[in-house]
RODO-2510 file (C-alpha; in nm, 4 decimals, decimal comma):
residues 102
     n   res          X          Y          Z
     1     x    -2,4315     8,7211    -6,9599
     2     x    -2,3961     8,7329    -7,3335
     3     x    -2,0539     8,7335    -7,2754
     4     x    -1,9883     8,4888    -7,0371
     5     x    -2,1382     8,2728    -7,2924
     6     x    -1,9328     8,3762    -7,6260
     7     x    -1,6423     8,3021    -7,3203
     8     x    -1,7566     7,9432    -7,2660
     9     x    -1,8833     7,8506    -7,5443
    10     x    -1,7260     7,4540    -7,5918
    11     x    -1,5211     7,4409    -7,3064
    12     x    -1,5423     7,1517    -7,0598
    13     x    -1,3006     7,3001    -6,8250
    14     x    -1,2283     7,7070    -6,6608
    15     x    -1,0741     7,8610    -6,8875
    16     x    -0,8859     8,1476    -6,6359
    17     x    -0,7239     7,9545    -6,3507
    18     x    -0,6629     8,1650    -6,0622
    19     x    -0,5773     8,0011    -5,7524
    20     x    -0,7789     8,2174    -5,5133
    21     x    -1,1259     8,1551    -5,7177
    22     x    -1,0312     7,8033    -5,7521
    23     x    -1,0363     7,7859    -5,3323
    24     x    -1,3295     8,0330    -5,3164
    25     x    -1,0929     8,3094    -5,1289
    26     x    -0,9616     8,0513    -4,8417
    27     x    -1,2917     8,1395    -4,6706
    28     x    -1,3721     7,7470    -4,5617
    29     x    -0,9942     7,7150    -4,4851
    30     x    -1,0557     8,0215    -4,2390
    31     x    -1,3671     7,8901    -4,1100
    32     x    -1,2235     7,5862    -4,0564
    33     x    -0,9397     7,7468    -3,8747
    34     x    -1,1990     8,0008    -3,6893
    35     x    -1,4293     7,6939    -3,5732
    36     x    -1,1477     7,4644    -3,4465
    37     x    -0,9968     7,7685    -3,1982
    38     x    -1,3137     7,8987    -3,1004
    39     x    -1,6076     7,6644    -3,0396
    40     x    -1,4405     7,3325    -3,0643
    41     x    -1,1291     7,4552    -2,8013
    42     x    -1,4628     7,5592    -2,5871
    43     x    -1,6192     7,2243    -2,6637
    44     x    -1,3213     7,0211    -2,5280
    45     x    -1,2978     7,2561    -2,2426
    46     x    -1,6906     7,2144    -2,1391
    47     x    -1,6311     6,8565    -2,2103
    48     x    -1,3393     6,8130    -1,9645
    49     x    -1,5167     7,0147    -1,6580
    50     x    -1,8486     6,8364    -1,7177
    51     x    -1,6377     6,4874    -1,7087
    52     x    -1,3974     6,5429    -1,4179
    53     x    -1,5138     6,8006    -1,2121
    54     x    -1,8765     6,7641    -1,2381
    55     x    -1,9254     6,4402    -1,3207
    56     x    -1,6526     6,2890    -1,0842
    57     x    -1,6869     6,5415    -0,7933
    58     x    -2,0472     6,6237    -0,7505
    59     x    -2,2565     6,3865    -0,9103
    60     x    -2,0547     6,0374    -0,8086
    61     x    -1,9508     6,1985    -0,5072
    62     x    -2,2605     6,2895    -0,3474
    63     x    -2,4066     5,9539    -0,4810
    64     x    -2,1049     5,7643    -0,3498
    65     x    -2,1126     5,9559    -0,0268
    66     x    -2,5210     5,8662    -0,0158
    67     x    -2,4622     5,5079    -0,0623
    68     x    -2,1897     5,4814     0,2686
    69     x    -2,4181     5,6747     0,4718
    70     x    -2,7411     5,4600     0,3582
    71     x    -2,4742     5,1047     0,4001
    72     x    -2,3710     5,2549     0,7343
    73     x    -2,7325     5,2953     0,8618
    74     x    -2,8510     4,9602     0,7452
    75     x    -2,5860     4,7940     0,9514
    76     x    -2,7927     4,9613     1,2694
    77     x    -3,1391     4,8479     1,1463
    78     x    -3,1026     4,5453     1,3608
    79     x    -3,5139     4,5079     1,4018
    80     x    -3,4862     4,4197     1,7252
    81     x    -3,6118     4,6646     2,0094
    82     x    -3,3905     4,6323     2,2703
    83     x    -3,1095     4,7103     2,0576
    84     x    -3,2500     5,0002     1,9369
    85     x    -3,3102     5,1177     2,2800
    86     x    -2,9325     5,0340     2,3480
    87     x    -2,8391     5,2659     2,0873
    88     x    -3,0809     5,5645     2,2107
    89     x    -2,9195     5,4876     2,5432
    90     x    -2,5240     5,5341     2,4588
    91     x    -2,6257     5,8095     2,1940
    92     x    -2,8212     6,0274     2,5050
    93     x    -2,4573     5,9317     2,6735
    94     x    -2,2255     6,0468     2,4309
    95     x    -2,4187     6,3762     2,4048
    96     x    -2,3860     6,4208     2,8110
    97     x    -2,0148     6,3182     2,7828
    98     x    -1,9515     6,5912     2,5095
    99     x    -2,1884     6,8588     2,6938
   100     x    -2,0297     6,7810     2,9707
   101     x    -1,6482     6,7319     2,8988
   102     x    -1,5608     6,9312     2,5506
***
């Protein structure tokens, strides 16, 4: 210590310039580097699969495919009776026809 301090004694600046202490032995550069092809490459990959194929596929799929089916069955909730037995009527009919014919 005794010497560091004879060393530096009234110097504003380094005294010894070497290049690799100067960038503290390129370790943030190779962090840097490390990071970017390692977590952030499987970042943008999770990203892109949660976005398109989850996201797009199952989630607004199923709740697009919900919707129709709940928009379809609303057109049949007449409220009226008769129609509903209508319906009960050519649905027993269409199962006879396929039980029957296919």
């Amino acid at each position: 210590m005794s010497l560091a301090f004879l060393f530096y004694r009234g110097r504003a600046t380094e005294t010894v310039h070497v290049d690799l202490l100067r960038r503290r032995f390129y370790i943030d550069e190779f962090y840097r580097w490390l990071i970017d092809w390692t977590q952030e490459l499987l970042a943008r990959i999770t990203a892109f699969f949660d976005r398109w194929i989850i996201d797009v596929a199952a989630v607004r799929g199923a709740s697009g495919g919900t919707w129709g089916i709940g928009a379809l069955l609303r057109l049949i909730q007449i409220g009226n009776l008769s129609a509903y037995a209508f319906l009960f009527g050519l649905g027993i009919v269409a199962v006879i026809y396929f039980a029957v014919f296919c």
